[in-house]
Each structure stands twice: as C-alpha cells, then as structure tokens.
C-alpha positions as CSV (number, residue, x, y, z in Angstrom):
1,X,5.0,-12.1,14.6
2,X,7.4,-15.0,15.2
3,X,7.4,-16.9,18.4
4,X,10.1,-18.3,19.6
5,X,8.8,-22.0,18.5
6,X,9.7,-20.1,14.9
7,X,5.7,-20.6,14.8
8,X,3.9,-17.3,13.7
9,X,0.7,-15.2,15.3
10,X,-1.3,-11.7,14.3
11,X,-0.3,-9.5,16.4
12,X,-2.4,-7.9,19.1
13,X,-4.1,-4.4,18.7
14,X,-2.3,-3.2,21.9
15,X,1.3,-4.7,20.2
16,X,0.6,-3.0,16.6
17,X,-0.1,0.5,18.8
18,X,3.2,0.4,20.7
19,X,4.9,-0.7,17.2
20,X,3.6,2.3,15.1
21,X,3.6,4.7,18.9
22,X,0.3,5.2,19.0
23,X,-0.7,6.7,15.8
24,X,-3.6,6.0,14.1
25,X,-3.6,2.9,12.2
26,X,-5.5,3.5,9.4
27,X,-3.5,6.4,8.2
28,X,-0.3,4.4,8.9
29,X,-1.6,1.6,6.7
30,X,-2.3,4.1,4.1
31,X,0.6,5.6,4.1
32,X,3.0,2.3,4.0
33,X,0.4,1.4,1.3
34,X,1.6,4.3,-1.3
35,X,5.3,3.7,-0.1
36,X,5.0,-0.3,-1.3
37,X,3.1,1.0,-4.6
38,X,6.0,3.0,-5.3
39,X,8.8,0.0,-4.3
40,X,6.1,-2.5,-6.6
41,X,6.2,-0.3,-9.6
42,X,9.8,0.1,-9.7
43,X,10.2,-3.4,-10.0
44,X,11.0,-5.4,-13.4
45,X,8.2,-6.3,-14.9
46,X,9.3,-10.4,-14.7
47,X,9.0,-10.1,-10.4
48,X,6.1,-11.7,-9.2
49,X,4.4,-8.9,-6.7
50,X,4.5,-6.6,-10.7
51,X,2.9,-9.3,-12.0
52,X,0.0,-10.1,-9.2
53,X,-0.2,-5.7,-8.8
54,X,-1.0,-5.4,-13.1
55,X,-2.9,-8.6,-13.3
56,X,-6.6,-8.4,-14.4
57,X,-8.8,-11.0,-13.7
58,X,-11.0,-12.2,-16.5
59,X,-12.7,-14.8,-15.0
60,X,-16.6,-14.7,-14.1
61,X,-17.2,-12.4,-11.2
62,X,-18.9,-13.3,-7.9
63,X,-22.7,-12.2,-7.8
64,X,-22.7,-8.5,-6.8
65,X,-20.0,-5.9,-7.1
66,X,-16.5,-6.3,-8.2
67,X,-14.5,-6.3,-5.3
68,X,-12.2,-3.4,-5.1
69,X,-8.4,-4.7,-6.0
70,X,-5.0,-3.2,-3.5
71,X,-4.2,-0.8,-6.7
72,X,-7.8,1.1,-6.4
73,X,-7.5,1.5,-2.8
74,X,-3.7,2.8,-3.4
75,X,-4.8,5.0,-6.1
76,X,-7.2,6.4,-4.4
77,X,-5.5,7.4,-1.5
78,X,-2.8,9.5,-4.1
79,X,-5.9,10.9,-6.0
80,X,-7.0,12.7,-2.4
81,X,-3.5,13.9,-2.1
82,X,-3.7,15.6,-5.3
83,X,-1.0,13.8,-7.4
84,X,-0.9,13.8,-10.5
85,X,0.7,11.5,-13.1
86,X,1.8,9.0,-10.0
87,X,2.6,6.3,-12.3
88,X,5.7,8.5,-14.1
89,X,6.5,9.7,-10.4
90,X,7.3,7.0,-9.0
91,X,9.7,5.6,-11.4
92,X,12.1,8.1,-9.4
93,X,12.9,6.9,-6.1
94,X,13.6,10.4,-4.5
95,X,10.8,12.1,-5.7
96,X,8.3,9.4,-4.4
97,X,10.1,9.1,-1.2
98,X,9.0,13.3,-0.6
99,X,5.7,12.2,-1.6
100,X,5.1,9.4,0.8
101,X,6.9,11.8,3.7
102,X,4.3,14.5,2.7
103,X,1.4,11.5,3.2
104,X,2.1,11.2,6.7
105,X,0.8,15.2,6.9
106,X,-1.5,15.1,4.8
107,X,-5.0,13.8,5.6
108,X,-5.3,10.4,3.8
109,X,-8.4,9.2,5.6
C-alpha cells in the first residue's frame, strides 16, 4: 500500500480482510494464484515473469529439502481441483477464466 509520501507499507491483517470482505485469505490467495498462472502462461515466452515461472535452478541446493517453487504450489492447488491437462487449458482465456470462477467454490484448501 502507498502512503501518501508515495512511500510503501504491508498492509494490515484487519485492511487485507475489509479488502477481500472477510473471506478467508488462504483460499483467496489460492485462487488469485491459479488466475496469475493462467495470465503467466499466456505470456510470450521473451517476458520476464515466463522466464522467472519456467526457470530451473541448477545451482547447488541449500542443505535439506528443495524448497517448493510458486509453480508446485499452483499446480497443486489445480491437481485438487481435478484438472486435467492445465497447461493446454489455459492457453484459452475463456476457458481458464470458468476454471478460476469454479476455484472460488471449490475447496482449494
């Protein structure tokens, strides 16, 4: 959020509730999550959020577990939805806007 010194803050929890009308957060976040995976993959492959969303790293890992990357979380949360072939169908715009509108009914959690 912008204050009016054009300097920027996080929002507050109470300020993201009365933004989003009280629904719950996490399924919000979810569900803008698969609606931006949709606008990212439709992108030209040159744009630089395509590039960041297919990029592997192939450096030396941290000790422990990979950390999970934004595109498992995102393709998780379409696997529990039961879609299938997500990748082909969200190359059309209409058909991935019903699915992110069927998201906010269905149980993403």
């Amino acid at each position: 959020m912008q204050n009016e010194d054009e300097s920027w803050r996080i929002r507050m929890k109470y300020e993201l509730k009365k933004l989003i009308k009280n629904a719950d957060l996490v399924k919000f976040i979810k569900i803008r999550r698969i609606a931006w995976l949709g606008h990212v993959m439709r992108m030209d492959g040159k744009r630089t959020p395509k590039i960041i969303l297919e990029w592997k790293p192939t450096s030396t890992r941290i000790r422990g577990g990979p950390r999970k990357r934004w595109i498992v979380d995102s393709e998780e949360d379409v696997q529990k939805m039961g879609i299938r072939r997500w990748r082909k169908k969200c190359e059309e715009r209409a058909e991935w806007k019903g699915i992110t509108e069927r998201a906010e009914t269905h149980s993403v959690s």
